[in-house]
Structures are given as C-alpha cells and as structure tokens.
N, C-alpha and C positions, 0 to 999 in steps of 0.2 A: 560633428554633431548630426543626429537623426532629426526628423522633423514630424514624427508619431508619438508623441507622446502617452498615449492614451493605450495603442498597443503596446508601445514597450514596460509601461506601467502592470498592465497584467501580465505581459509574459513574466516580468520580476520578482513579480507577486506572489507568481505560482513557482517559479522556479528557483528564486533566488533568495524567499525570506527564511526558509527551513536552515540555508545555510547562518543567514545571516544572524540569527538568534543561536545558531549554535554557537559561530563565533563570541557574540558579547554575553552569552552566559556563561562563557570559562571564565572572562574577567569581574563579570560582579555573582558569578556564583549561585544565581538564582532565575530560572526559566520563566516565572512569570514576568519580574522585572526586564527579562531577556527581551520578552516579546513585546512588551511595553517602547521599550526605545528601538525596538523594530518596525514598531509601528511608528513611530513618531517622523524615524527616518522616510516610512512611506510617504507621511503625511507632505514631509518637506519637499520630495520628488515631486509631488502631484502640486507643490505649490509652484516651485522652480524650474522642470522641466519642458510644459507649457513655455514659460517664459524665455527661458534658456538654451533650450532641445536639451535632444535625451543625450547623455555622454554615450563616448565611443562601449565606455564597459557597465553599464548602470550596475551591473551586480557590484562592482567595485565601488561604486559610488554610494551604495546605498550602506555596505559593509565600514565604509571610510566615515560615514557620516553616524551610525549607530554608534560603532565604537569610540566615535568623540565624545557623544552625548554619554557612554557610559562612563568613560574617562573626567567626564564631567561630574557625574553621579558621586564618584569612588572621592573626586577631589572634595566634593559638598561636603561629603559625610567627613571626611578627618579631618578636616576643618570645623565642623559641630563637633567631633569630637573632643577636638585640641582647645577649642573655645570651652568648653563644659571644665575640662583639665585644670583653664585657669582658672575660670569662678571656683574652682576646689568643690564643684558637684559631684560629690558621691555616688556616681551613677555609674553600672556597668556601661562599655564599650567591647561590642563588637573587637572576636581578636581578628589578625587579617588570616585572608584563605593558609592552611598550613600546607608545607610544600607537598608534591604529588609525590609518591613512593618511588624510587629508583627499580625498575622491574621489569625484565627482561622480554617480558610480555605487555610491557605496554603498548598501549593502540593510542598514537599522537593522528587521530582522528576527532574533530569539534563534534562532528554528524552523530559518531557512536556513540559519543559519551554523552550524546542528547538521548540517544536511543536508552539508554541502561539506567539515566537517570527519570526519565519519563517513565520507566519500566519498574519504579523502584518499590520493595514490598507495600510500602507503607500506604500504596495505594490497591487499591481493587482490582481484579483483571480488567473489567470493564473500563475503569478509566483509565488504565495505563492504554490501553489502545486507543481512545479517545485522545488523550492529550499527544500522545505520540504522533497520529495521522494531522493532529493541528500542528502540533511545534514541524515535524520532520517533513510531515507529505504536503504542507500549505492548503487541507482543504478546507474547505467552508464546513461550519457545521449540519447544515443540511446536506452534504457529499457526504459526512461523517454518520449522522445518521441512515444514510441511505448505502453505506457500505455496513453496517452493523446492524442493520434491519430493525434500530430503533425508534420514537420519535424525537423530533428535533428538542424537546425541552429536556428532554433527562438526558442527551449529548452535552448541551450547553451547560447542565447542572453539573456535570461530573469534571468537564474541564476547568472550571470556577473551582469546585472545590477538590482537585485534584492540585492546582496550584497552591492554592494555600495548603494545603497537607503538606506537600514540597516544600515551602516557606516557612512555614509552622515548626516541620520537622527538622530542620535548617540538613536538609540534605546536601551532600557534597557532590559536585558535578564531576566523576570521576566513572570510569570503568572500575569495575570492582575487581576484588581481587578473590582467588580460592572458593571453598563453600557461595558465601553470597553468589558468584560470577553465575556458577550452576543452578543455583536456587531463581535464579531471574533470568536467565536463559530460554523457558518454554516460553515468558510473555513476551523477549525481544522476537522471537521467530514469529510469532504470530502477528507480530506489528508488524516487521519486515515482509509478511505474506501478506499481509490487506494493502501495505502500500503499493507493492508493487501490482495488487489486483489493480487497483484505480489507476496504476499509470497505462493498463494491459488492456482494459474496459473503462474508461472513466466513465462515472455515475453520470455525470452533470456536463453540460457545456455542449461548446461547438465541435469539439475536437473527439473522436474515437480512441485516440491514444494520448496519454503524456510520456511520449518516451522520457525526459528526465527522471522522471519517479520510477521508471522501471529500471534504470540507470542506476540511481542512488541505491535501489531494495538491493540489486545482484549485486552491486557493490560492499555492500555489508554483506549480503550473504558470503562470500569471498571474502572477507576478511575473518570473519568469524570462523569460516571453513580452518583455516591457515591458525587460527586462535587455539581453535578447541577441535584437533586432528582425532580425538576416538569418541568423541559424540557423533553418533550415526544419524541423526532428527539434523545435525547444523549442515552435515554434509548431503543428503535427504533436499531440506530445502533449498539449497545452492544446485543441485543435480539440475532440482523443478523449472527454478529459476532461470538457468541456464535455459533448458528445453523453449521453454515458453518462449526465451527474447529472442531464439534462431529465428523465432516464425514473424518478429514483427516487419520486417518489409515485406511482404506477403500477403497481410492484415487490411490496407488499404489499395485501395485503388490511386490512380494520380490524383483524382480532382478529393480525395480523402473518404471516399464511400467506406466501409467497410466491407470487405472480404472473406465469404465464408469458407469454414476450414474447406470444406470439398469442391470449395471453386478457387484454389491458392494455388497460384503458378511456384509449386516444390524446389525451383532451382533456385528462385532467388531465396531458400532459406539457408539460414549462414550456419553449412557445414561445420567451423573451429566452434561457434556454442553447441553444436551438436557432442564432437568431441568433446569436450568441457562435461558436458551433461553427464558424457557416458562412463567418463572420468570417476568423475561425482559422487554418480552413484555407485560404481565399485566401491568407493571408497568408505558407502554409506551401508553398502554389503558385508565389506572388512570389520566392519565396524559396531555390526547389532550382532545382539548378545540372543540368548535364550528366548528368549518373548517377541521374536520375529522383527518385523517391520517396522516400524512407527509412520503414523501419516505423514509425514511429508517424503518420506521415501516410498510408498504407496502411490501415492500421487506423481515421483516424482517416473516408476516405474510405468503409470500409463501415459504419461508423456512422453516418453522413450518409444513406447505402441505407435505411437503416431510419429515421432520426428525419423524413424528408420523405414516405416514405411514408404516406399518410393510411389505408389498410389493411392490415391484415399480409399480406392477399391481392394489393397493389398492389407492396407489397415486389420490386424490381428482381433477384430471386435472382439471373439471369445475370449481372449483373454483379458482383453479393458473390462468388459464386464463383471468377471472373475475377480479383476481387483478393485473392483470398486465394491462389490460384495465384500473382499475382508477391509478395505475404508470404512464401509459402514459399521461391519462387528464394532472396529477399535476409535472410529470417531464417529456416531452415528448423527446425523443431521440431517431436516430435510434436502439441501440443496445437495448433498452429494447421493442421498436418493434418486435426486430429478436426474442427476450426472448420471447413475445406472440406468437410470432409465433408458436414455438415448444411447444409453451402448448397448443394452436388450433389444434395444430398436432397431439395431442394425446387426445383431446375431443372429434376432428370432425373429424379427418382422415387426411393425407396428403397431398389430393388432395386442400382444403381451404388455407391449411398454403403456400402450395408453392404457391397460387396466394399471396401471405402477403409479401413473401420471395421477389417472382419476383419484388413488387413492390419497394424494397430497392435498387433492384439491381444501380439505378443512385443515389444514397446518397452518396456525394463525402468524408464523414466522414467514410462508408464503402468499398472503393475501395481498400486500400490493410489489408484489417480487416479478419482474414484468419477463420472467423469461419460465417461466410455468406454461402463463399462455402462449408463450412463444413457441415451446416444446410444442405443446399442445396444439397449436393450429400445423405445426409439421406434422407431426404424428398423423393428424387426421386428413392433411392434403396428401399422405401416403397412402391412404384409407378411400380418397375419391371423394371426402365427405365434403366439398370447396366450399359450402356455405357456411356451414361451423367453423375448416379453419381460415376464411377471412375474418370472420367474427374474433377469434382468438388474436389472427395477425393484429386486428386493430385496438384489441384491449391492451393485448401487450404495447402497441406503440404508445397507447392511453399513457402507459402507468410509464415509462421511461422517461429518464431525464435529460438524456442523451441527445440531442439534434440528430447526430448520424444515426443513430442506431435509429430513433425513430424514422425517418424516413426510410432505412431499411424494411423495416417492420409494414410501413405502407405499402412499399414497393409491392411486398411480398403477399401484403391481402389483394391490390389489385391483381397482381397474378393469378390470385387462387380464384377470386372472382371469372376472368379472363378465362378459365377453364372450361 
C-alpha cells in the first residue's frame, strides 16, 4: 500500500474513471447510470483509502468495486422484477441486454463502444462531444467548456440532457454496425481530436500534458484506422495523431515547464511515431477520392512540415501556410486562421500576420481564447514593439487556465519587458 491518498485519488480520477464507466456500462447498458456507480465507487476510495492506503493498483480497485455495485443494481432490479411477477402485476419488465451480433469486425473494446454510443444520432453534435470528453476524457466541465469555447452552463445543460436522451432512447451500448457506423463516424473523430487536444495542452491544472488521454485518443485513432481501411478523414486523423505524440518528450522540460516548438531538442522526438505518421497519411492519400483532402489529413499534412524537418529553421513554412489556407476553404474557423497566421509569420515576416491577427481580434469565439494574445505579443516582440507585447504576454497568461502555460506566458512578458 501507498500512503498519498489524495494524489492517487486524482491521478484515478483523471485517468482511470473513463475506463471505469466504460467498463460497467456494457453491464447495465446505460452511460448515465454507468457513471453514477463510478461515482459512487470514487466516493468509497475517498472514504477507504485515507483509511486504508491506496492499493497497489487503485484502477483495479475502483473498476472491482463499480462493477459490484452494478452487479448489485442488475440483482435489485430482477428481483422487483420476479416480485411484481408474483403479485400477478401486469406491468411491463425490462427484457435483458440481447446478445451482441457475431461480426467479424467487432471491436471487443469498452472505451469505443463508449465513444459510438456517446456519439449516438440522437443526440446533437454539440453534445455528443460534450458528453464524450466527460464519460471518455474524465474532464470537469469547466475543461469541457474551455475546450469548446463554450460557457460552463450550457456544457453542464447538454450532458444532463444528453444522458437522458441516451436513457430515454434506451440506446444499446454497442459499436454499430454498416450505414449507421459511417453516419457517426465524422462525431467519433472529432471527439477523438478534442480529447486528445486536452491530453496534448490541457486547458486546466498543474500539469502541461496528460499524456493518458493522448494515449487513449491515438489508440482509438488506431483502431479505427485498422476498422475502416478506405475512409481517408480515419486514417488523416491517426497520421495527425501520430505526428503530434512523436513530439511529446520534447514538450517539457525536467522540472515540467513547457517547451516551445523552436526550442525542442528534435532528437528526443520518437522517429517509429514519425514513421506511423508517414504511414498514415499515405494511406489517407490512397484513400481520398475527388474532393481532395479533408481536415484531418490537412492538418495532418502540416504536421509532417514540422516532424521531417530536422531544424525549426528547415521547417518548409510556405508550404504550412499554403495548407492552412486550403484548412481554412474546407473547415473554416477562427482558430485555424490564428494557425495561418503564424505560419505567414514566418514565410513573410511579422509584420503581414499581425495584420491577419488584428483582424480576429472581434471573433467572439476568440475573446477569452488566451493564445490570440499570445500570438499576438510574439508577433509584436518580432516587431521591437516589447511594451505592447508584454501587455499581450500578460493578458494571455490572464485568460489561461493552465499553471504551466501561465507561467510561461509570464516568463515571456518579463522578457519582453527585459528588452
């Protein structure tokens, strides 16, 4: 036994409840109730642990204790059931789960089939990514808002009623099968890409990275790759994905600072995801039809710009530029504007991008989005302007939620100060 109860408590928290609701929602069938006696399990850690110490495997223990209590649940209910039977009440009963399809393509995966059912028509795009980042990525809803640039009430309104739409709808907690699989395939990739943002930048907390969550996203990205071999968007974002996790030892420093891309010592990035990547996106090449690209192979294309460059001086900027330009045509948004921007900013010089920057500055989707100003005080410490951009450094550290990244963000105005 450990004797941290308190940290091992939230590393589990974060790492280990996504599983653990997957787990006991294949047995009673239903995500909200899933999370419920995921919670309750927490509950018991934080009463026992304390007490106790933490066990050698608390994931284990918390997955061992859920699924009693659901075992528990499944027993209550056929029991009221079998009791209602004798009084001769006339009432329907629930029939039990019916068995899973035999099917050569199933995915004996708890995680995915939390992914597809969180994803399931019946709910909104909005709140399928909502409810997914809470069941699958364990964030708080203010992380949930702050990855969706929404506010925190109408995050928490959609996951309330995104569960009971789920419950209501008596949705079957399965991977789907044919047409359906394809018809909810653009919302799984998109939950798979915000998760693994947050493990990549987490919005919130002490920590710069959650590598688990970036763990779990490329892992479904990878499965799914392997799933659905001539959709070019699945293999697109597993290329991206790839690209992105070569670079995270490189991302921090020892003591956990964060590491900007142009100051990343390039050796310690892991070559085999590189390969993977390059993989990837051949594959996501082979793979798209008439209508070119689609975003996530887009995206995943300018990540390739940077993980083959062997300098950040070597870095092919005209061409990241270029594709962030047709990003924009076929997904347009301001945040992959700002993304153009600093790659114009390093084609054409500083002075073009901050007219690009200035022009976001009224996008009410960027008002408290803390890396505008963040651009923006670079751009203008490129410029000599140091008193504007420490002003920016420090707005931007304002609006971040990030411990590390904020003190980055300081660091970076006393510098420009310092000037």
């Amino acid at each position: 036994m450990e004797a941290q109860p308190t940290a091992a408590f939230e590393t589990v928290f974060r790492l280990e409840s996504p599983r653990v609701i997957a787990g006991v929602a294949r047995l009673v069938r239903d995500v909200g109730i899933a999370e419920e006696l995921t919670q309750d399990a927490l509950v018991a850690a934080l009463e026992q642990w304390p007490r106790d110490g933490v066990p050698d495997n608390p994931g284990a223990w918390l997955m061992t204790t859920a699924r009693r209590r659901a075992v528990d649940l499944i027993r209550r209910r056929e029991t009221y059931a079998r009791k209602l039977a004798e009084l001769g009440r006339d009432l329907p009963v629930s029939a039990p789960p019916p068995e899973e399809p035999a099917d050569p393509e199933d995915i004996d995966d708890d995680l995915l089939r939390l992914v597809f059912t969180a994803c399931h028509p019946v709910l909104s795009a909005e709140a399928r990514i909502a409810l997914t980042l809470r069941l699958l990525g364990g964030l708080t809803t203010p992380e949930i808002a702050r990855a969706c640039l929404v506010p925190e009430p109408t995050v928490a309104q959609r996951i309330v009623r995104a569960k009971r739409t789920l419950a209501r709808k008596n949705v079957v907690f399965e991977v789907p099968y044919g047409p359906d699989r394809a018809a909810r395939l653009g919302s799984v990739l998109e939950v798979i890409y915000l998760i693994f943002n947050e493990g990549y930048a987490a919005t919130a907390g002490d920590d710069w990275l959650r590598p688990a969550l970036c763990e779990d996203a490329l892992r479904l990205a990878r499965v799914l790759s392997a799933l659905m071999p001539k959709e070019p968007e699945v293999h697109g974002l597993a290329a991206l994905l790839e690209f992105q996790s070569s670079r995270t030892a490189a991302r921090t420093a020892p003591d956990g600072e964060p590491v900007l891309l142009r100051d990343q010592n390039r050796r310690r990035w892991n070559r085999l995801l590189i390969a993977r990547g390059i993989t990837a996106l051949g594959h996501a090449h082979a793979a798209t039809g008439a209508g070119g690209p689609g975003p996530y192979a887009l995206q995943a294309a300018i990540a390739a710009c940077h993980a083959t460059a062997l300098t950040y001086e070597e870095t092919d900027w005209p061409r990241i530029a270029t594709l962030y330009g047709l990003l924009a045509a076929r997904a347009p948004s301001p945040v992959v504007e700002l993304n153009r921007a600093v790659a114009v900013s390093m084609a054409e010089g500083p002075a073009p991008a901050l007219a690009l920057v200035d022009a976001l500055a009224a996008e009410p989707a960027l008002r408290d989005y803390h890396l505008l100003p963040s651009v923006r005080g670079d751009l203008l410490l490129r410029l000599d302007r140091t008193a504007e951009a420490r002003e920016e450094f420090e707005r931007a550290a304002a609006l971040t939620r990030n411990a590390r990244e904020s003190a980055l963000l300081r660091r970076r105005a006393r510098e420009a100060e310092a000037r």
